[in-house]
C-alpha positions, 0 to 999 in steps of 0.5 A: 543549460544556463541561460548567459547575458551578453552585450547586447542584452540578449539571452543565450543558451550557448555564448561564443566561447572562442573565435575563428579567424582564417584567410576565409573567416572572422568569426567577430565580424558577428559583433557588428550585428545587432540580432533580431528575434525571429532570425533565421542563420544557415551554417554548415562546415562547407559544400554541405547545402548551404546555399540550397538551404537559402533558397529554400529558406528564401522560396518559403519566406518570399512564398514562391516568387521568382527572380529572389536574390538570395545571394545578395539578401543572406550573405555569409556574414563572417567572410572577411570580404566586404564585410562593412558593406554587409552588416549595413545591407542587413541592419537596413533589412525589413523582412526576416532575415536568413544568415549564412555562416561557417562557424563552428558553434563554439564561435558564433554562439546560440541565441535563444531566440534566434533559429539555427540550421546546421547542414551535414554531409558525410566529408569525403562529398563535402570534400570532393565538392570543395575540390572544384570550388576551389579548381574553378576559382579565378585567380583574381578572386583567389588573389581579393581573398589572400590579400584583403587585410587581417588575414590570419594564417596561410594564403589559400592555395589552388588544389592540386588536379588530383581530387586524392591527393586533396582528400589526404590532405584534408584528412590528415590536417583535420578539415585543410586549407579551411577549418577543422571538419571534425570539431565542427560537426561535434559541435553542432551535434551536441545541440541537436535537441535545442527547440531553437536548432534543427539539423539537417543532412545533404541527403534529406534534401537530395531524397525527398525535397518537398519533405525537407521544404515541409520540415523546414517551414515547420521548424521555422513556423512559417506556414505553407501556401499549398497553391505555391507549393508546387512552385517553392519546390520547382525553385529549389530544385537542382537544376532550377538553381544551376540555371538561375545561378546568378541570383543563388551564387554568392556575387552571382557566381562572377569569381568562378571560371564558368560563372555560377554553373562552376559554384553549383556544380553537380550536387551529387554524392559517392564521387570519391567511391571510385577514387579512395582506396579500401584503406582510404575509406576504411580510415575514414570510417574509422576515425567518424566514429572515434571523433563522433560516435557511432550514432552521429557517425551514421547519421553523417554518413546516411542522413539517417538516425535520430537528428533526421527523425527530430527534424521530421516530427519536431520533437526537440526538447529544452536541454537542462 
C-alpha cells in the first residue's frame, strides 16, 4: 500500500478519502490534532465496547490505579459537542494518549505510526444496545446534541419503546439514525492485517477478559506488571465500571436518566433472540454475508475466525 504525505508531514498508509458529518459526528474536527507517534485511537461503529476498551487501554497505561478518569482523559474526538475544549485538553496531554472515534475508516484515515483498534459486535446486540442509550437519554442532552450548531442532517429522535420496530428501521436505512453499520465494519476489515491495527470482537472481551487485556498490551507493546494484573482485570470488569460509571461514562453519565448505570447497561449478547421473528434473523444473516462475505460474516457474528486468531498470536502482516 502506498504510503501518502498529508499536511501535517506525517506518513499514512490509508488518507482520509471522504468526510462525515451528522447530527453525532464531524469527522474534521480530526484536522485540529496534531498526531503524535505512539497514539492509541479506539473505534467501533457503536455499543460495540468501546468505553470498555479505554478503561482497559487506560488500566494498562496508568498500571492498575484506581479512580482513572477515562471518560475526561480520551474523549470522543469527532462528537460535535465540545470540541474546541477537547482538542486543547488533548494537545496539553503528557502520557500516551487514547482516542475514542466513530468514524469509518474512509474518514479518519490510517497513520503509520499511530495504533487502531477497531470493536465488532454482531449489529442486532449493537443495536438493541443503542435502544437504551438513546430511551434513557435526558431530553436536555438530546436537545444540546440537536441544536449545537453545524448540524448536518436530521435532529436525532427518541426510539420508539418497541426495541423491534427500532431494529427494521435501523436494518432497512443501513445503520439509522447514526451512520451506516455495513460500510463501516467492511472497512475496518479490509485493514485487519496492517501491523498498526488490531481488531477486536465484544465477544473477546466477554469470554476471556484477562486474554483480551494480555492481547491488547501486547499489540500495544505496553508491558504487563503481573503483581497489578489481578488488579487491571478487576478494574475492567463488568460491574467494576457499572459501579465506577462516573469516571467511565462519557461526562460521567450526567446526560442519561439513571446516570452512568443508564450508559452502562448490561453488557449482554442474544437480547434480540427473544424478539426478532425467524425472518427477521434469517434477512439479517443473509445480508452479513452479502455486504461482508462469509469469513467476516462469522467473525462479527462469533468473535471467531482469522482477525481473532491475528490479535491473539500477533501475526499481522505489511500489506503491499
Amino acid at each position: 500500500m502506498a504510503h501518502v504525505e498529508v499536511a501535517q508531514g506525517r506518513s499514512v498508509r490509508l488518507a482520509r478519502t471522504r468526510e462525515l458529518r451528522c447530527h453525532l459526528c464531524d469527522s474534521t474536527l480530526w484536522n485540529g490534532l496534531s498526531l503524535r507517534d505512539g497514539d492509541i485511537v479506539i473505534a467501533s461503529w457503536a455499543k460495540s465496547g468501546t468505553t470498555w476498551t479505554q478503561q482497559i487501554v487506560g488500566q494498562l497505561l496508568f498500571q492498575g490505579a484506581e479512580e482513572v478518569e477515562v471518560a475526561r482523559i480520551s474523549p470522543w474526538v469527532d462528537f460535535r459537542l465540545g470540541a474546541g475544549d477537547r482538542i486543547a485538553m488533548l494537545e496539553a496531554q503528557t502520557h500516551r494518549r487514547f482516542l475514542k472515534t466513530h468514524l469509518p475508516v474512509y474518514a479518519l484515515g490510517i497513520d503509520r505510526d499511530v495504533r487502531y483498534i477497531y470493536l465488532a459486535r454482531d449489529g442486532r446486540d449493537a443495536v438493541w444496545s443503542l435502544h437504551n442509550h438513546y430511551l434513557t437519554m435526558k431530553p436536555e442532552r438530546l436537545a444540546a446534541i440537536n441544536d449545537a450548531p453545524g448540524r448536518v442532517g436530521p435532529p436525532l429522535e427518541r426510539p420508539p419503546e418497541s426495541v423491534r420496530d427500532w431494529y427494521r428501521a435501523w436494518f432497512e436505512r443501513d445503520g439509522y439514525p447514526v451512520w451506516p453499520y455495513w460500510d463501516h465494519v467492511r472497512g475496518w476489515w479490509a485493514f485487519r492485517r496492517l501491523p498498526n491495527v488490531m481488531l477486536l470482537h465484544f465477544n473477546e472481551l466477554k469470554r476471556d477478559l484477562p486474554g483480551a487485556i494480555r492481547a491488547i498490551a501486547a499489540f500495544l507493546d505496553l508491558p504487563v506488571d503481573e503483581a497489578r494484573l489481578p488488579a487491571i482485570v478487576e478494574h475492567c470488569s463488568f460491574g467494576y465500571m457499572k459501579a465506577h460509571a462516573a469516571l467511565v461514562a462519557p461526562g460521567g453519565g450526567i446526560g442519561w436518566a439513571d446516570g452512568g448505570a443508564s450508559f452502562i447497561h448490561k453488557g449482554e449478547n442474544g437480547r434480540w433472540r427473544a424478539v426478532l421473528t425467524a425472518e427477521d434473523r434469517a434477512a439479517y444473516e443473509a445480508r452479513a454475508v452479502a455486504e461482508l462475505g462469509p469469513e467476516a460474516a462469522h467473525w462479527l457474528a462469533t468473535g471467531e475466525g482469522p482477525a481473532a486468531q491475528l490479535a491473539q498470536t500477533g501475526q499481522h502482516v505489511e500489506l503491499s
